[in-house]
N, C-alpha and C positions, 0 to 999 in steps of 0.2 A: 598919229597916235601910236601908230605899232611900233615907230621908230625910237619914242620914246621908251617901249615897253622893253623893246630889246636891248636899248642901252643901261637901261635901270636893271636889266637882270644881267650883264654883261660886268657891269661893275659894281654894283652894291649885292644883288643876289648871293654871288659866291662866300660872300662876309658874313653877310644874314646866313645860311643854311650853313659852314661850318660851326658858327658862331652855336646854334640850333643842336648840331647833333653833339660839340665838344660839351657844351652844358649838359647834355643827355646823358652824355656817356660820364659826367660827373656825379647825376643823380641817381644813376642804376649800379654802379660798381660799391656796395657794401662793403666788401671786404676790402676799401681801399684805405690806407693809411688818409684819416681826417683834414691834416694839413695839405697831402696831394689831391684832394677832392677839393679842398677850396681852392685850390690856384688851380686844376683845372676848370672850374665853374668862373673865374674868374679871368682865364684864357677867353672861355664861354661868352662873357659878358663883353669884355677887349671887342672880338670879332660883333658881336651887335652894335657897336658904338660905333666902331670902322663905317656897317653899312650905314648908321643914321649919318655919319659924317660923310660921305659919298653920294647919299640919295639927296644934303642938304647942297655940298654942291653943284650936283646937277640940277637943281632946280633953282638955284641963285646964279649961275653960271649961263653967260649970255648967247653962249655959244647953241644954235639948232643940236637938234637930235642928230636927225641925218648928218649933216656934217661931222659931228664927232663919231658917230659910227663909220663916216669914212675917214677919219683919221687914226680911229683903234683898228681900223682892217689894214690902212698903208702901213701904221706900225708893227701888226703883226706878220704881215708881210714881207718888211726890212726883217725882222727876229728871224725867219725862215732861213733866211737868204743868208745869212752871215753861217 
């Protein structure tokens, strides 16, 4: 289960919580020009849709938990290394 937990917040997390704070930061900036607040809000939205489509393939996607966390750690790994 934990391994699950970690891969969902490894790859969908990061999309959900920017997705969170660019929306935020579209609904608190008043003095933004109208048109730049709705495409950052809709940046905002972009990033929420990323994680549901990330959290839908991890969970249709036949591959173990564990296993694809040890293939995001060999990949990160290789990334080091070059």
């Amino acid at each position: 289960m934990g391994d699950g937990v970690e891969l969902w917040l490894r790859r969908a997390g990061g999309p959900l919580l920017g997705g969170l704070f660019v929306m935020a930061l579209a609904v608190a900036r008043e003095h933004w020009w109208l048109p730049l607040r709705v495409l950052v809000l809709l940046a905002g939205v972009a990033g929420l849709v990323m994680c549901g489509v990330e959290t839908w393939r991890l969970v249709r996607g036949g591959e173990s938990a564990s296993a694809a966390l040890d293939r995001l750690e060999a990949e990160a790994g290789a990334g080091e290394d070059r």
